[in-house]
N, C-alpha and C positions, 0 to 999 in steps of 0.2 A: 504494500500500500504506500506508495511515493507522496500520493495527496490522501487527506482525508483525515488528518492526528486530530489533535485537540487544535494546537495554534499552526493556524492556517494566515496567520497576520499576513502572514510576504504574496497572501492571494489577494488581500483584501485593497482595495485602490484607495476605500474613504481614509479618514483622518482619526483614528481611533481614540479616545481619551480613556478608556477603559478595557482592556482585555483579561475575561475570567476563561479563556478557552484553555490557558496553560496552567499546569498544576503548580507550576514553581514556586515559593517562598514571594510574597508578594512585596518584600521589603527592601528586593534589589542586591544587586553584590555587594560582598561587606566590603565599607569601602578599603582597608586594609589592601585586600585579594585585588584590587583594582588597581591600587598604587603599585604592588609587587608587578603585575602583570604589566603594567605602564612602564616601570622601570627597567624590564628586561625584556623586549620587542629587540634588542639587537639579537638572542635566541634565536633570531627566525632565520639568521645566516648561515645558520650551520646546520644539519642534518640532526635529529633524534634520533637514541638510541633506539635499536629497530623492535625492539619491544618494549621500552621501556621500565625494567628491570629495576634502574636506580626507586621508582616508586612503590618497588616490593617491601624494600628493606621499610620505609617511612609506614607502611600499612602494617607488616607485619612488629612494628615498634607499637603503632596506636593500636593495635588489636591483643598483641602480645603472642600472636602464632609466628608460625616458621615463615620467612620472607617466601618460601617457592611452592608455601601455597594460591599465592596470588596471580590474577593474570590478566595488566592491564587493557582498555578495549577503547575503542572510539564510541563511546557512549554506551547505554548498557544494550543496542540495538547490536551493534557488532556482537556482543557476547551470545545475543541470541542466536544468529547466522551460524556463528561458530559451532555452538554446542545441535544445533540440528545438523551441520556438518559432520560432527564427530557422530549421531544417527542417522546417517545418511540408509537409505533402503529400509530404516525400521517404522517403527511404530512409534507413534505421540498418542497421548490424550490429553487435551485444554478445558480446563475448568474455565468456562462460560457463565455469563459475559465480561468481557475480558481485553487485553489489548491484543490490536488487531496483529501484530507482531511476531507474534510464538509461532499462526498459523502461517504467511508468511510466511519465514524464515523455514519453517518443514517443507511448503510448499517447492520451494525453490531449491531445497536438494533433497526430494525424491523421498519423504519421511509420507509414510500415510498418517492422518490426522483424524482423531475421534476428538470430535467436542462433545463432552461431558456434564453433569451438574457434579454443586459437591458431594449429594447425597452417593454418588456412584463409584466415589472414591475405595470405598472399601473393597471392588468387585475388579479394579483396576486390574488389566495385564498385559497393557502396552511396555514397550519398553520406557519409554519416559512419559514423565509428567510434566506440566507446567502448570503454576501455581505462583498469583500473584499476591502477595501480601506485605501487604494490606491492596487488596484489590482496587483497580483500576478499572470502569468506572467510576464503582459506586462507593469505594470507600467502606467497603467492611474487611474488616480483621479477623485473619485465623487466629484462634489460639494456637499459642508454640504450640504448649506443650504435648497437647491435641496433634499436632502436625505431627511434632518430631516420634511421637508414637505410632502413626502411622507408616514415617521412614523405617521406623524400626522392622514393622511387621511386614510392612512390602522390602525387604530386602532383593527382592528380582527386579524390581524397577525403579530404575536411576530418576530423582524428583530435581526440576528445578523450578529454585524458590525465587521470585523476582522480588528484592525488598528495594525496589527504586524510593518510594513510600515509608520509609519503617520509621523515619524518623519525621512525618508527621501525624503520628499516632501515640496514643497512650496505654492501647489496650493489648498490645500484644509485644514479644520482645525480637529481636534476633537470634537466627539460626549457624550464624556464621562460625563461632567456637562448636557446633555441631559436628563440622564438615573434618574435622580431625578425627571423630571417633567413628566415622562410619562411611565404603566406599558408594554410596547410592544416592549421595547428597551435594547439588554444587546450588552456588548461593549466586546470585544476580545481583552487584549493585550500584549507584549511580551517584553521583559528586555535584551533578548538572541540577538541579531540582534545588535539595539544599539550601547549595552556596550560588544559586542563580547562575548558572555558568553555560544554558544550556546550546552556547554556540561554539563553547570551545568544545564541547563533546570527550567524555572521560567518562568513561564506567571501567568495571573491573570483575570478576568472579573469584570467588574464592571455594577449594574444594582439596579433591586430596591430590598429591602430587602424581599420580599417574594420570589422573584426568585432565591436571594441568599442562604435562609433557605432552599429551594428546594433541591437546589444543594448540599448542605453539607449532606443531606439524604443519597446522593447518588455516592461521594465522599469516595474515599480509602483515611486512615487516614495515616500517612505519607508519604504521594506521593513528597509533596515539602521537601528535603533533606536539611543538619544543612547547609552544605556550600550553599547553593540556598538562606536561609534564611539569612544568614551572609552577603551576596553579597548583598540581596534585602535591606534589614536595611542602607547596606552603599551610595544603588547608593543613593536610594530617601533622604537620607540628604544629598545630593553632585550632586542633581543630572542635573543643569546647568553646573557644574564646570566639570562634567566628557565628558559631551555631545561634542559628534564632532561637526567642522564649516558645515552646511549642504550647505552654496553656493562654497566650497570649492569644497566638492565634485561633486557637481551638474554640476561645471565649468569642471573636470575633466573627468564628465560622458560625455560631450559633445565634448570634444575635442576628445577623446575616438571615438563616434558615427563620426562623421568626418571623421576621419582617416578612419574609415572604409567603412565610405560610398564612399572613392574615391577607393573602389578595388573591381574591377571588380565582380560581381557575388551576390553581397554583401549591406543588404539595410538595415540597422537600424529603427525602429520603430519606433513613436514617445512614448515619454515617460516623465512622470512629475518626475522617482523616479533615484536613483542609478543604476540601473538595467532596460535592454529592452532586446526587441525582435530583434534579425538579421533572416531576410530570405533570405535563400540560391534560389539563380536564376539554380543554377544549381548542383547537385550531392544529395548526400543524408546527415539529420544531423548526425546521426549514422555513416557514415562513415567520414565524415569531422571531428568529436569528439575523435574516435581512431587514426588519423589522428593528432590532435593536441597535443596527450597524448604519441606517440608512438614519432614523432618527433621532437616536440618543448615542452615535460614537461610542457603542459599545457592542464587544462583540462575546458569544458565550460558544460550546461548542456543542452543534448538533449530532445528541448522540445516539442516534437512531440506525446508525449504522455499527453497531455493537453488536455481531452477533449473539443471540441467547435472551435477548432485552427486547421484549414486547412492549409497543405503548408507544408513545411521544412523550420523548426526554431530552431536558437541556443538561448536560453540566455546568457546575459553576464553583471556581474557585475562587475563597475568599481573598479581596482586593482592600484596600482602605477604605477608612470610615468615606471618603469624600465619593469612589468611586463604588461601594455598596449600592449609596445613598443614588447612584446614577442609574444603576442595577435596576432598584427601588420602583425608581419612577418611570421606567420603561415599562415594568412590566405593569404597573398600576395603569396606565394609560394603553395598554396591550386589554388588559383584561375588561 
């Protein structure tokens, strides 16, 4: 899917003062990471290490595992390509509805693909799984502990867990110190969202060292870019001090939901993350979205094209009080 993500901005021609389409941290790069990144643009003269390696050591310091469990990606899209690469001819199953990505990425090297609910996990006997968490749409979270149990017991098929999300959540933890005690578990995750980065493009996987050697087979050699590498070096030694307040947001993502749920038409999802699902009671999301972009400079994303998701649904990630407040008044005057 080339078009069709959440932020589709660089389609959009008007003058946007508002965009909820992208999940990111809505508080901008911290300006730190920006200054670092400013100051080191001569980086760009020289060639990157062809994997990126030096950013092992920094992950495996802030996590406290082995540096070669790691294995950096040009956002956490590339890790996905990758790892259907490394299933190439096999079997998936995606817990639906879901990012459009997993299937994709099977698609394109020859992986057959079951889309699934979660209820069906327990009957699973593909070779892999994909499993978003905290899910993408709608913002509901697995419990670990729930999960890592069921890694346990499917020991025949290899799960991977995308936590691009984990850290705007409160109700579920990281699986990553997992990935050391068992060979059926690679972990997905992303720097772009966080620490707003999402055009330098950095993700990473973490899993056990055989699946990592795998990978690097199969791996294009400098796909992670000098500035990717220069930002990654700096969050992970800063990287509590750079971190947003997550019940900040969380309080705001609800006030948000609220406000919307008292306007007619209009019913918020529940949701553990920054971002939910609105279903429209009435009219279409495609047109309520031209609708918000053509009269209120604001754009949300239509998510009607989510496999597994019945209904007419906007997503919407929480923006500031100023640009809520513009949300707000779209949709009042919509309904």
């Amino acid at each position: 899917m080339l078009e069709g993500h959440g932020d589709d901005l660089h389609l959009i021609k008007k003058d946007i003062k508002a965009n909820f389409s992208s999940n990111v941290y809505f508080g901008g790069c911290p300006a730190e990471l920006t200054k670092v990144l400013q100051k080191g643009l001569s980086c760009i003269s020289n060639y990157p290490s062809p994997v990126a390696n030096e950013l092992n050591v920094h992950a495996g310091n802030h996590y406290g595992l082995n540096a070669e469990s790691f294995l950096f990606t040009n956002g956490a899209t590339e890790a996905f390509y990758l790892l259907a690469h490394l299933f190439q001819g096999k079997t998936a199953s995606i817990v639906v509805p879901t990012f459009a990505e997993y299937e994709d990425a099977c698609l394109a090297h020859g992986v057959e693909v079951n889309l699934i609910q979660p209820a069906e996990l327990e009957s699973v006997q593909t070779d892999c799984v994909f499993i978003c968490n905290p899910n993408n749409p709608d913002g509901k979270a697995w419990n670990d502990q729930a999960l890592w149990s069921l890694i346990k017991r499917k020991s025949n098929v290899h799960f991977i867990i995308d936590e691009a999300y984990i850290e705007f959540t409160a109700t579920t933890a990281s699986l990553i110190e997992k990935t050391q005690h068992c060979k059926n578990l690679t972990v997905v995750r992303s720097l772009t969202k966080t620490f707003v980065i999402p055009g330098v493009r950095l993700g990473y996987l973490v899993s056990n060292n055989a699946i990592i050697e795998e990978l690097k087979m199969k791996k294009m050699p400098w796909s992670v870019n000098a500035m990717a590498i220069l930002a990654g070096a700096f969050i992970f030694k800063n990287y509590e001090k750079l971190k947003f307040d997550l019940y900040l947001v969380l309080e705001a993502k609800e006030r948000l939901c609220q406000a919307i749920n008292k306007i007619d038409g209009f019913e918020c999802k529940l949701s553990s993350t920054s971002y939910f699902l609105v279903e429209l009671k009435f009219g279409k999301a495609k047109e309520l979205k031209e609708y918000l972009i053509e009269q209120h400079q604001v754009l949300v994303r239509d998510a009607t094209n989510f496999k597994g998701l019945d209904g007419q649904y906007i997503r919407v990630a929480v923006q500031s009080d100023a640009q809520n407040q513009r949300l707000i008044n779209g949709l009042k005057e919509w309904s």
